[in-house]
N, C-alpha and C positions, 0 to 999 in steps of 0.2 A: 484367545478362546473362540472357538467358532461358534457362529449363529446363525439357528436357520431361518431361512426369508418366508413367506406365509405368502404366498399365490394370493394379488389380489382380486378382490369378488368381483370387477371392471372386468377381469380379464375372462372367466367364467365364461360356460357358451359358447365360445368361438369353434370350439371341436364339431359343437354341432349342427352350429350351421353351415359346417364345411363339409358332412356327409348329408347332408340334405343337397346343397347343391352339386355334389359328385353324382345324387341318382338321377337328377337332373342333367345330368350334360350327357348321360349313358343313354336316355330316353331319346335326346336330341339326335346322337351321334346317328343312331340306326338310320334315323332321315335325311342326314347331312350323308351318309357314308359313299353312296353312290357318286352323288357332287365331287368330291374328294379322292376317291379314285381317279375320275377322268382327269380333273382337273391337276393330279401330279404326275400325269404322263407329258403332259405339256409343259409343266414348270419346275421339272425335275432339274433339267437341266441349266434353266438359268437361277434356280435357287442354289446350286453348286458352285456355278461363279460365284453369283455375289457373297457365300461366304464364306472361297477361299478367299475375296477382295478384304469381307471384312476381314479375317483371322489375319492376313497380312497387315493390314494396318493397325490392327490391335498390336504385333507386334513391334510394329516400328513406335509408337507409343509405348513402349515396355521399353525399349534400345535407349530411345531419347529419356524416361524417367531414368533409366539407371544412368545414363549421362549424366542427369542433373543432379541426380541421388548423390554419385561419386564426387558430382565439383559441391554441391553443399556442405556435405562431408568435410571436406577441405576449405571452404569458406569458414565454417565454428572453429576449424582450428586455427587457422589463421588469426580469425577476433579474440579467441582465447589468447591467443600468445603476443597479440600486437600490442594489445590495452592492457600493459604490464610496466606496474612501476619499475620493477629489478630490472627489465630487459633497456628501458630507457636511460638507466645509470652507466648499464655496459654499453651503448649502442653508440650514445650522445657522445663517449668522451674521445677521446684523440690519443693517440690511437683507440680504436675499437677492441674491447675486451676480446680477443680469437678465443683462449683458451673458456671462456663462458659462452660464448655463442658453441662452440665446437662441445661442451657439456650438455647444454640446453634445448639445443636448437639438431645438431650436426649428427649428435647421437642416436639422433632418432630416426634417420633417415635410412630406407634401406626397400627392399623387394616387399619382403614382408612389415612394412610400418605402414600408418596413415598417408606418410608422404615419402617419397624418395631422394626430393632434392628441399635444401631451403640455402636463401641467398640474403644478403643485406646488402640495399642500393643504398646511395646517397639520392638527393634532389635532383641531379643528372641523368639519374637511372644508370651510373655506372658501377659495376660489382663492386662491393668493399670484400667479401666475405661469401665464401660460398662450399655447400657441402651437396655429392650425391654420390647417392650409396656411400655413404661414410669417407667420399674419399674429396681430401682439402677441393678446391676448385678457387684457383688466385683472382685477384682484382684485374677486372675488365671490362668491357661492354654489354651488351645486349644479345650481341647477334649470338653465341650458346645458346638463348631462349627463344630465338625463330622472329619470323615476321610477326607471325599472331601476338606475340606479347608487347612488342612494341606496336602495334596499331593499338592493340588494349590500353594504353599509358598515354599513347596519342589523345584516344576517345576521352578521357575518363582522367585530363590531368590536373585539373583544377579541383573534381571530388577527391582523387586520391592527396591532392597537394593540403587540402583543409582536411581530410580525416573524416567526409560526411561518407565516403562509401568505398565499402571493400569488393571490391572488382576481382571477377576469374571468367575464364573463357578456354578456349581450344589453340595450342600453337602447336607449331611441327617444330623440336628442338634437333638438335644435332643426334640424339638418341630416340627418335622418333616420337608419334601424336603424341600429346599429353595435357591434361588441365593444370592450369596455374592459374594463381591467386596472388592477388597483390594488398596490402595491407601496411596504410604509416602504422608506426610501431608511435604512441604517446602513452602517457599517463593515462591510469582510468578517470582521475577524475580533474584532469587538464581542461580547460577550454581549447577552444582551436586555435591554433599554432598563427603568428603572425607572418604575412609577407618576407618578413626579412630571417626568420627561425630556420637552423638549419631542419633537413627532413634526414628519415631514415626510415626505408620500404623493406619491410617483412615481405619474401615470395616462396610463397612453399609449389611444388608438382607432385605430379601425381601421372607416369607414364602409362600408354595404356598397353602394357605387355599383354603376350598371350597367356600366365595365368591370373593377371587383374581381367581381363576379359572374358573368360572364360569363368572368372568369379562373377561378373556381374552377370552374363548370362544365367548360371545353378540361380542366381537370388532372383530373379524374374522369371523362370522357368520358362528358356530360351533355349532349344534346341541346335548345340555346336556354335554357340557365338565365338566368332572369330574376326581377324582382322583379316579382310578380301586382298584375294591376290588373285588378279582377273584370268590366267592363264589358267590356275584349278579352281576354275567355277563352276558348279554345274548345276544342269536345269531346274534344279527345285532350291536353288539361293533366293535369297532375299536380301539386300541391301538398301543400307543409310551412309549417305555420305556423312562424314568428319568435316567440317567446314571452320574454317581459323576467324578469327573476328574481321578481318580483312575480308571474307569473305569465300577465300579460296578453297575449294576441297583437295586436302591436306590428305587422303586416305578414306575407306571405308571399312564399316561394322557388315558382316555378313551372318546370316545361320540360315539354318535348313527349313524352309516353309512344308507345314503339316497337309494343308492340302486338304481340311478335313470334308471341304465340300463333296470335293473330287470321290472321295473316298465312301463318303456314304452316298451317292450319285449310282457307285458303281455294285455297292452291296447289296442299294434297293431294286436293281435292275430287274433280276428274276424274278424278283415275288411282284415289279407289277404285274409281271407278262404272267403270272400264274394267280392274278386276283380274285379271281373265282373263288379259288380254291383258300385263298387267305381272308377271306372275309370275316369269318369270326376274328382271326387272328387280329386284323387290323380294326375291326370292335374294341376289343380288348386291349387292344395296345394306345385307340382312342382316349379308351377310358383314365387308362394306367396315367401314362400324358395328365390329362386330364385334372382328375386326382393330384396327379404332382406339383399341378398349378397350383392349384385352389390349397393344398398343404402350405405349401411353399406362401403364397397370399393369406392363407391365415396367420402363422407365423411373421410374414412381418406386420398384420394388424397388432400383432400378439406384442410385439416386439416396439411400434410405434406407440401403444400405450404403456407399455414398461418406459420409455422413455419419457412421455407426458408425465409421469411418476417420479422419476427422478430427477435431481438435482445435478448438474453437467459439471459441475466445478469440481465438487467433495466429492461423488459419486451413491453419495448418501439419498437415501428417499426425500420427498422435498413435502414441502406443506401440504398438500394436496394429497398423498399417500398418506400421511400419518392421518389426515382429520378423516381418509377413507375409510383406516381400520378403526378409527376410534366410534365411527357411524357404525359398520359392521359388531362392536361387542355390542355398543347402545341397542341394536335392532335383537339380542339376545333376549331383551326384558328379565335379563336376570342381576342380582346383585353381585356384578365382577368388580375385586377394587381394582382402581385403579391409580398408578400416580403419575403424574404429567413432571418433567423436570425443565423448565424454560432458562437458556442460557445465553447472555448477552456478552461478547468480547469486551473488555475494559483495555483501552486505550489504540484500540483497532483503526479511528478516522486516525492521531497521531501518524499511527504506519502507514498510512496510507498519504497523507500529507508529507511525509517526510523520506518516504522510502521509494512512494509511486504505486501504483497499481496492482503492476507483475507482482508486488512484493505480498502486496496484501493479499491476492488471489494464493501463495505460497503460504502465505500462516491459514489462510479456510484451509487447505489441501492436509498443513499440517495438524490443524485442532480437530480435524475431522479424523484423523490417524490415533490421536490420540486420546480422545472421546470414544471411539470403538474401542482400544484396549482396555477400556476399566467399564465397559458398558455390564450391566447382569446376563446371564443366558437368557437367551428369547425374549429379550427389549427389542426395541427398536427406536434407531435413533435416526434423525430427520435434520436437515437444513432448512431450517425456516427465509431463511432466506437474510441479503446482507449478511453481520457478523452474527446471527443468531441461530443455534440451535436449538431443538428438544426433545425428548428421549420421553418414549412410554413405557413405564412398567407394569406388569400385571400379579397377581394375586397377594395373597394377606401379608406377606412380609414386604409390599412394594412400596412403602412409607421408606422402610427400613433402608431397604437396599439403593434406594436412591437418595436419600442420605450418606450414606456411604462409597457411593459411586462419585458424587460433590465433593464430600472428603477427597478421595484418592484424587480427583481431577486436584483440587487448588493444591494441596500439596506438589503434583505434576511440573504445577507453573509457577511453585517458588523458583525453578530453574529458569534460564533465557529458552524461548523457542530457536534453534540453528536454522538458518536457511542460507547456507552457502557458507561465506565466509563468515553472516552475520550473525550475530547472537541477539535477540530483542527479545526486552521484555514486554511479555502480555499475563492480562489477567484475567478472570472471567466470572462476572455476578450470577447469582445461580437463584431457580426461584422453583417452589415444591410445590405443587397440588395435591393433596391427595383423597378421594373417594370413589363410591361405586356411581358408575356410569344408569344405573338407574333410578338414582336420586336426583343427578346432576347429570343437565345435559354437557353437549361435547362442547359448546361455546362458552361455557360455562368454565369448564373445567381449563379448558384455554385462556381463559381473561383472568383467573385465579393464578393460575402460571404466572402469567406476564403481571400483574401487577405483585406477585412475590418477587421477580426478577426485579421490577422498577424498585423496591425497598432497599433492595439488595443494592444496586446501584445508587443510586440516592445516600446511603445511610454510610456510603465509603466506600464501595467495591471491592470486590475479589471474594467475596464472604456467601453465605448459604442462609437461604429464606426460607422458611415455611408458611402457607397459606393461613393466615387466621382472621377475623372478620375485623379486625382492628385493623390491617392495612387498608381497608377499602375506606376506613374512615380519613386515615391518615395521606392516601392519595388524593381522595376529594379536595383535603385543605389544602395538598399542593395548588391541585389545579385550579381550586379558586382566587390563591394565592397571584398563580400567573397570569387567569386572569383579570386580577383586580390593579395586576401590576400594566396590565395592559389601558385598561380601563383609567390609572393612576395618571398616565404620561399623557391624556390626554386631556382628560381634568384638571390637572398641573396640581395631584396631589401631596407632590415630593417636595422637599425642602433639602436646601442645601445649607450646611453650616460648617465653620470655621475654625479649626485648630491654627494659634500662632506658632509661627517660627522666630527665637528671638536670638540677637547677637549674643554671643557667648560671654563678652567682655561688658556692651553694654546692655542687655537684655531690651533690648530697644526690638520693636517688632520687624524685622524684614520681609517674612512672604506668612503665608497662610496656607494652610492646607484647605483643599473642598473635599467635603464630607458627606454622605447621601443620607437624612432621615426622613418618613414617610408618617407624618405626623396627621393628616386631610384623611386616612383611610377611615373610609365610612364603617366600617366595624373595629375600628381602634387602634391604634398605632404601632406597627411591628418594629420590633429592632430590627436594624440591619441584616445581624448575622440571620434570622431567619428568613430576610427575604432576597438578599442576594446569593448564594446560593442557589436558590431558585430559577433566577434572572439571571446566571450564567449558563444553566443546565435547557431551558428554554432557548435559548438565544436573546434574548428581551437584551440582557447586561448590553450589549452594543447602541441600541437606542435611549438605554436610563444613563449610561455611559456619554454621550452623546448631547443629553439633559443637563446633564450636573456638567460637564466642558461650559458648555452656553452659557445656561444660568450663572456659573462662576463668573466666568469673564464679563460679562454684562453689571453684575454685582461689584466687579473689583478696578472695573474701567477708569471709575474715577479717582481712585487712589494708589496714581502713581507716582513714586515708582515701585512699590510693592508688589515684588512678585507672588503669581499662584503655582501650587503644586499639587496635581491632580493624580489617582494612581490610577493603574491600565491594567485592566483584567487582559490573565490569556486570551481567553475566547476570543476581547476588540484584534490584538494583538496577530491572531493567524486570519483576520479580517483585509484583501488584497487592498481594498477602498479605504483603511481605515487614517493613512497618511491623508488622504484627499479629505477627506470628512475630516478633519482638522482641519488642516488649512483651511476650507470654507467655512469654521466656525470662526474662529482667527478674523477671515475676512469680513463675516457680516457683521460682525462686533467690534468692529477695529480694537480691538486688543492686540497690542505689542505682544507678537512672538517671542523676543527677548525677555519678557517678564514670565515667560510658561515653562513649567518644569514638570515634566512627566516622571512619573514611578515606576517603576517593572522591577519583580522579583526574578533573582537568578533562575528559578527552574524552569520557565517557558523559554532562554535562551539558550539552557544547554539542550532542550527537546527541538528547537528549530532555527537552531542560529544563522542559517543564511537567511531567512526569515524576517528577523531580530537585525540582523546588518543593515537588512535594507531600509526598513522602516526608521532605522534610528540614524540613520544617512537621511534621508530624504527628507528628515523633519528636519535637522542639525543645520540643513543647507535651508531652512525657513527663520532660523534663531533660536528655535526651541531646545531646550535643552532636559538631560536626565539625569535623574539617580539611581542609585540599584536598592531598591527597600528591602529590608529587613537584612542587613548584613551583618554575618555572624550563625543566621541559623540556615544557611544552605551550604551550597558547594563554594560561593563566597574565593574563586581563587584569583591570584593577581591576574591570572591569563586572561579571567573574564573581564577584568577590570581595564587592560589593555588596551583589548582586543574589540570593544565595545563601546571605549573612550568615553565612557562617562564622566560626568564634568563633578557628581558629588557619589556620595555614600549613605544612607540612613543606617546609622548601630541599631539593631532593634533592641528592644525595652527588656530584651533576657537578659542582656551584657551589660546595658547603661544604667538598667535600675539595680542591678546589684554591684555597682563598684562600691559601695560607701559601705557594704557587706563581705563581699570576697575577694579576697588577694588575688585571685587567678582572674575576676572578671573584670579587675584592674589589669591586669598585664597584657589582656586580650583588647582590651580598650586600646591602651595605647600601643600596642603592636599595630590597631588596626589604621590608627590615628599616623603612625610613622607612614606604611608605604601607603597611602593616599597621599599625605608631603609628599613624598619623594616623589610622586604622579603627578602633583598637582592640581587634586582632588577637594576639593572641599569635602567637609564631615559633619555632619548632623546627629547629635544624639537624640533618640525615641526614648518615650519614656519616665523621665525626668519627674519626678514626685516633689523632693523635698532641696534645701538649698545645700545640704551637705555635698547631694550628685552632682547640682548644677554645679558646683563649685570645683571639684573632685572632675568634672567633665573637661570645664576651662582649663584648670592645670595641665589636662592631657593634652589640651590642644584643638579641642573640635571648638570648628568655626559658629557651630550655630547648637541651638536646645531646642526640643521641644519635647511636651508633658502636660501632665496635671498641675506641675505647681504652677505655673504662667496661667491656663485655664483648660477648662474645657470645651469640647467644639462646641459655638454659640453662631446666634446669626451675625451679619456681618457688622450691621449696627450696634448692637450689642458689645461686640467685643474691641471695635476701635472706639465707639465713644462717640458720643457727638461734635466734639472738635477732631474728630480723625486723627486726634496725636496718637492714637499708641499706647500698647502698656508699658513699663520697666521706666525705669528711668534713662536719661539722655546722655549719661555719663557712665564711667568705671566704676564701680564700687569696690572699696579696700576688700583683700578676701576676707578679713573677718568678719565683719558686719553683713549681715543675711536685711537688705533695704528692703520686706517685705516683712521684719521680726521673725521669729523664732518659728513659727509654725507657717510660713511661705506663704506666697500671695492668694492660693486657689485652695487651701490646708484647708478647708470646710465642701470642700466639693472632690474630695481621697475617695481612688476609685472603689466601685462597688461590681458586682456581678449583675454585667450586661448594660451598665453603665457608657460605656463605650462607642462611639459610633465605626461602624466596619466600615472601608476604607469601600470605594467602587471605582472602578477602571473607568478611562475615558471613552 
């Protein structure tokens, strides 16, 4: 749907004070005119050299871009075709796939293709493989390719030998000048190749016939570019030599020099010798001039502030233009509604953490494509900047329609956004303003946006807000929230408390879970789940995080050998430090690393698993070890389990509190309970309420319990006791006898809503 753009008011005026200084320079000129005649009889002549000299060397700067134009050209193809898994299966093996290379590669070569020849070297640089012009070319050496390409492989053979750089230059082949390009052919997402790995060099050419020359000539409006042959040269050539990486000139590029100095030198001859008589004329033509300046200098002022305006990435208007038109209705003083739509990317750092940069720049470029197709007629949408857009609507149905522009976008993005090969999903929190700009100013209307956006996000993402006086309350408490949480960790108003882990056979205590409650807040004590949350979305979780590590170990120092087990929010997790800040917690507490056992949920390793490789390498080589929490309700696959070498498993409390209930949450138990066995995993069930489970759990085989019926999280005194023995008893107990009676050890403390304490990352 097209949309038209509204001239903005910044740009206004410029017209006219470009005919203001046009009558100005017509005023001057009468005075100057005199001057200016005498003075180009005298410098007629050498103002004509110097700009045939320059227009000469404008052109050989044309000659040399299209040079480099044609080998760049040929260098993307080359990295196209080198960094190819398929080509490495056929390249690598013994013999070399011909009839694939001769499909892939050989087919493509000709007068009219990208390239004419392409060849496959071994590490010697000697041919395996070679096509030009479609036609076979057998196993041999170098010399087909000239000196120039062997000096290139001399320069350049330790970059081309690791794969850090794809090398082209000028050689003289047997078939005359030509660019080639050299390229190891690896995996795209291979490391570099070791000292002792065979190689295999991708070479594509690119000759420079006389109609590739004469092509690049028409595309740089280059007059007869040809290849010099010095015997038909004549007076008005111009020439560049061809020079080979060795440095030898191999041939030259010749065309026809314009001469235009020469030429207007000799048109203006007459009319000086008759300037009497041209005196209005050359007023006139002052002026004309003149005017064309200062046109021309308007325009690009015109043109430098359309650029201050917009956004360079998206090509969308940028912050600055939208608050300009939105100043512009406000200076109306009339009741226009309006509605502001502010839209924040959901899950955008991820891509950019995971994918790189270029990538991320590729989903703005694409959400920006895709935000214009469902925008209203005559909105206007903006890049605020980062992943954030927003989009103004105007009159009485502009509540409406930006509502429904919200709609059609999230629907949009229940598909993956493509960008090349890839498919990723993103999502995007949406937040509504809407009123007349003369009730409500424009910053006004902006901070209404954006904290409908923050709701939006906060409240789950990907979903649509509308502005109402209750989010401003509701943001307040965030941000008191953060920070009180900030205020908290230094006051040391957090508490750390204790869920047991108890052996499955003898319920005897082995480790402890550390749990974060904030019980010292000076306006009263929040549950977890409402203040972590918080303190992941801030960043704060890596220093409460950080807190509860400490405090635990310092707590549990004494009573060993029981181990602790702490859980790891994402956010510590894509933290590069966050290995290091362990171990220095470790060290100033001397707390045995063998007694620490980390948590992480599968979904932060499948969003960033070399990530996740490294950090749980580098902790594993300290003694620490992990489990994967809450298994059963994610992607939960053996691969992960693998491939990540976790030492245990946590069932979570979906699967393990109801086996004493459902057949199928029994089968999934012990399904889960075998291939940990068979891994050598240990298994912990979550959960665990009454002794029919614990019972019902042991039989399936998991090593350890924990639950409500053993306790709930208590501090750490409390829950060993003052002789530090432990709960459960020291022994087996027969399965039928429940050693805690009929209603279980913790059956008066059966959980309740919000009861709980939420689990916080290290």
């Amino acid at each position: 749907m097209p949309h038209t753009k509204k001239r903005p008011a910044s740009l206004m005026g410029i017209n006219r004070k470009a005919r203001i200084m046009i009558l100005s320079v017509s005023c001057g000129g009468l005075a100057i005119l005199a001057a200016v005649v005498f003075l180009l009889n005298a410098s007629l002549s050498t103002i004509a050299s110097k700009a045939n000299e320059m227009e000469t060397e404008r052109a050989r700067e044309l000659v040399n871009a299209s040079i480099q134009a044609l080998e760049n050209r040929l260098t993307g193809i080359a990295t196209d075709n080198a960094l190819w898994d398929d080509a490495v299966r056929h390249v690598y093996q013994t013999p070399i796939d011909s009839a694939w290379l001769d499909r892939n590669w050989g087919a493509s070569t000709g007068e009219d293709r990208p390239y004419d020849g392409a060849f496959v070297m071994d590490e010697a640089f000697h041919r395996l493989w070679g096509k030009w012009r479609q036609k076979s070319i057998g196993a041999g050496t170098t010399e087909l390719l000239g000196n120039g390409f062997t000096t290139l492989v001399q320069k350049n053979r330790r970059e081309l030998s690791d794969g850090s750089k794809i090398v082209s230059g000028v050689t003289l082949t047997e078939s005359g000048p030509a660019i080639v390009t050299i390229a190891l052919i690896r995996s795209y997402h291979a490391v570099r190749p070791t000292a002792e790995a065979p190689r295999r060099y991708l070479v594509f050419t690119r000759h420079l016939t006389p109609p590739t020359v004469t092509a690049m000539g028409d595309a740089f409006k280059l007059s007869d570019l040809h290849i010099h042959v010095p015997e038909e040269g004549t007076h008005n050539e111009a020439t560049l030599p061809l020079l080979e990486a060795n440095g030898a000139v191999i041939s030259e590029l010749a065309w026809t020099q314009r001469l235009s100095g020469a030429v207007a030198s000799s048109a203006a001859e007459d009319e000086i010798q008759q300037i009497t008589l041209l005196v209005g004329g050359l007023v006139l033509a002052l002026v004309l001039v003149s005017a064309y300046g200062l046109h021309r200098l308007a325009r690009s002022e015109e043109a430098a502030q359309l650029t201050a305006l917009t956004d360079s990435l998206s090509g969308l208007p940028n912050r600055r233009a939208l608050y300009e038109r939105l100043q512009e209705i406000s200076r109306r003083r009339e009741a226009v509604p309006v509605s502001i739509v502010f839209m924040d990317l959901d899950g955008f750092k991820e891509v950019n953490d995971i994918y790189g940069h270029i990538v991320g720049d590729q989903i703005i470029s694409k959400m920006a494509e895709v935000l214009k197709s469902y925008m209203p007629r005559d909105a206007m949408l903006a890049r605020i900047g980062g992943d954030e857009f927003a989009m103004l609507v105007m009159g009485g149905a502009s509540g409406n329609q930006s509502r429904q522009f919200g709609k059609r976008v999230l629907t949009s993005l229940k598909n993956p956004v493509r960008i090349g090969e890839r498919a990723i999903q993103v999502g995007v929190s949406i937040g509504i303003a809407s009123d007349d700009l003369k009730a409500v100013s424009v910053e006004e209307m902006f901070r209404r946006a954006d904290v409908a956006m923050y709701h939006a996000k906060v409240s789950g993402k990907n979903q649509i807000v509308s502005y109402n006086r209750d989010l401003d309350a509701e943001r307040l408490r965030i941000q008191e929230i953060e920070q009180g949480i900030r205020e908290g960790l230094k006051r040391d108003e957090f508490e750390v408390v204790y869920q047991p882990i108890v052996d499955a056979k003898t319920y005897a205590v082995t480790a402890v879970e550390a749990l974060v409650r904030w019980p010292r807040r000076p306006e009263g004590a929040l549950f977890p789940h409402e203040f972590i949350p918080i303190a992941e979305d801030s960043g704060l979780i890596e220093d409460l995080g950080m807190y509860v590590l400490k405090r635990a170990c310092q707590q549990l120092l004494p009573h060993s050998p029981m181990k602790l087990s702490v859980n790891i929010s994402p956010a510590q997790f894509r933290d590069p430090d966050f290995e290091a800040r362990v171990v220095d917690i470790l060290n100033e507490t001397t707390f045995e690393s063998t007694r620490l056992e980390l948590e992480v949920t599968e979904g932060y390793l499948v969003e960033n698993p070399e990530r996740a490789i490294t950090a749980i390498t580098q902790l594993k080589k300290h003694g620490v070890t992990f489990a994967l929490d809450d298994f059963g309700t994610g992607y939960s696959s053996i691969g992960s389990l693998r491939r990540f070498k976790f030492d245990r498993i946590k069932i979570d409390r979906s699967l393990a509190g109801d086996i004493d209930r459902e057949c199928q949450a029994a089968a999934l138990v012990a399904g889960a309970v075998n291939i940990a066995q068979a891994m050598s995993i240990e298994v912990t069930a979550e959960g665990v309420e009454n002794f029919a489970q614990a019972r019902l759990l042991r039989i399936a085989g998991c090593n350890s319990l924990q639950g409500y019926y053993f306790a709930r999280p208590l501090p750490l005194d409390e829950l060993l006791g003052t002789d530090n023995s432990g709960l459960g008893p020291s022994k087996v107990m027969p399965e039928e006898v429940d050693p805690y009676g009929a209603a279980g050890p913790r059956s008066r403390n059966a959980r309740r809503p919000g009861a709980g304490a939420r689990k916080v990352a290290v």
